[in-house]
N, C-alpha and C positions, 0 to 999 in steps of 0.2 A: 683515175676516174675521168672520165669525158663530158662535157660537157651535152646537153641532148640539145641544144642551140647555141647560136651565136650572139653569145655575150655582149650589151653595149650597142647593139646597134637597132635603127628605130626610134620613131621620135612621135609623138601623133598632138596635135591641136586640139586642144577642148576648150568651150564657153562655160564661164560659170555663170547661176541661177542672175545674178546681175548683170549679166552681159560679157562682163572680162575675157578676154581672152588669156587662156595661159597654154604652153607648151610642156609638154611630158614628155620626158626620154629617163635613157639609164644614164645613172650618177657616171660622172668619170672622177681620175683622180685628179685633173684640174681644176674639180669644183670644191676644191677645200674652201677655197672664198667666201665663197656662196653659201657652205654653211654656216659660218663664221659669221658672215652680217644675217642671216636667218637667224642662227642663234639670240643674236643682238635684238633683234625688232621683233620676238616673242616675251608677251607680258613676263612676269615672274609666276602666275598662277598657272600659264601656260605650261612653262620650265617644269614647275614642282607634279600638271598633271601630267605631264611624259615623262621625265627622268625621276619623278616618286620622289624630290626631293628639291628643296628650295637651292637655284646658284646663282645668286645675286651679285656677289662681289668673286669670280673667279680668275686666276690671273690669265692672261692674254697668252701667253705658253702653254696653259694647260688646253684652252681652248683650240688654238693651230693645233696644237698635237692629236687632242682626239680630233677635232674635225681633217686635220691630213687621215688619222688613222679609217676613221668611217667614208671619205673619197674614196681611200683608194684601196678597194674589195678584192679579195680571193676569190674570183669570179667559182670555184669549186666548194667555196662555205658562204658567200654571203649576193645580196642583189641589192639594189637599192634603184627606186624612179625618182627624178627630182622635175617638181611643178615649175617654172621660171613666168616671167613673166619680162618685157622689156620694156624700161621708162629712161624714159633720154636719154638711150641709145646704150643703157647700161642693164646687160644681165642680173635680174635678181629672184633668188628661190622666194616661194613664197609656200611650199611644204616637199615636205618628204615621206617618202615608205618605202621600207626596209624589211628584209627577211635574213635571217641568218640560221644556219643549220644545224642543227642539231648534231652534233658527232657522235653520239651514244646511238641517236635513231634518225639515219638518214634520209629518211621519208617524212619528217616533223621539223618543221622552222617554226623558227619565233619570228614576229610580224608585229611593227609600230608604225607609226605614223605621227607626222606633227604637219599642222595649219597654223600659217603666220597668222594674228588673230586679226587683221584687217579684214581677211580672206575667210575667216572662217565662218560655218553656214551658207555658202554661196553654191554648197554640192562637191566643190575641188577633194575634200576627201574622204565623198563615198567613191568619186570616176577614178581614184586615184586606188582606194584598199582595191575596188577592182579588178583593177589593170594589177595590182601585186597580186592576187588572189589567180588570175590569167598566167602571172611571170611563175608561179608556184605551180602550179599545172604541169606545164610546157616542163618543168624540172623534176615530176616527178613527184612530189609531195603530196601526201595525203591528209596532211593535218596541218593547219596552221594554230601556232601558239601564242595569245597575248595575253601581256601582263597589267593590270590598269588598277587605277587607286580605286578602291568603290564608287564614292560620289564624280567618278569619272562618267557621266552617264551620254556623254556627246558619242563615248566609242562603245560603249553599249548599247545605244540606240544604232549606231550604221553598226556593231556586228550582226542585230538585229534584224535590219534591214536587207542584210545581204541574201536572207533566204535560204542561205544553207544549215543543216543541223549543226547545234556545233551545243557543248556543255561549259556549266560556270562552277565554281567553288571558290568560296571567297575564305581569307583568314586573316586576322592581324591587319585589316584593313587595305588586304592585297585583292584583286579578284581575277587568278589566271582562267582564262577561256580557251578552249579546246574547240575547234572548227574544223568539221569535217570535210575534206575537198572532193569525197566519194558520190556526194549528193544524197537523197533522201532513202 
């Protein structure tokens, strides 16, 4: 399989609704850091609305592991953009969005997103689903898949907002959504 672009490269500036400045590019595998302390400086309410589960007390190895693992992507199963931002003179993420492939049906990713909660509401992750919603494109995909807790209603409102048709089913307190990249 080929790639239909060139992975990792690209980078573009956006203002958020408070002025901020932040930068978007593609995650590299240097930025296992950067998740690392983004991990750290998301509440726990944060934690438990993206990962569907409270990790409060996780030990410092498990966290390097998976954040080396989600840096450094199979550019032919997964993508990721990471938002940064620079304060004294030191890189730091302040969200991320991610796509990963489906191997059963290569035309359907699954698609998350996290806003450090400093940051969050300021717009940084509608410009950011976006720009993933653009990376899925350019790759071919026709359906993006997300998974979110019900009273997740910050990422129901921006799937909402995105404009595209997309369907919900919820169960057991999960609600996967189905977004169509075919348009209307």
């Amino acid at each position: 399989m080929t790639l239909p672009f060139p992975h990792g490269f690209g980078s573009t500036t956006i203002t958020s609704t408070r002025g901020r400045v932040v930068c978007v590019r593609h995650i590299q595998a240097a930025d296992a850091h950067l998740l690392i302390d983004l991990f750290h400086k998301i509440s726990d309410e944060t934690r438990r609305l993206r990962f569907h589960l409270s990790l409060p007390n996780h030990p410092d190895e498990l966290i390097q592991r998976e954040a080396t693992r989600l840096a450094d992507l199979d550019p032919l199963w997964a993508d990721a953009l990471i938002a940064t931002i620079t304060e004294q003179d030191t890189e730091q993420a302040v969200a991320v969005a991610r796509l990963a492939v489906d191997p059963k049906e290569p035309t359907v990713a699954e698609s998350a997103i996290t806003v450090r909660d400093d940051y969050q509401g300021e717009g940084i992750g509608t410009i950011l689903f976006d720009l993933i919603v653009q990376v899925a494109l350019v790759r071919g995909h026709t359906t993006l898949r997300a998974f979110s807790l019900v009273e997740n209603e910050a990422i129901h409102r921006l799937i909402k907002s995105l404009g595209l048709p997309y369907t919900s089913r919820t169960s057991q307190g999960e609600t996967t959504t189905e977004i169509s990249l075919r348009g209307p």
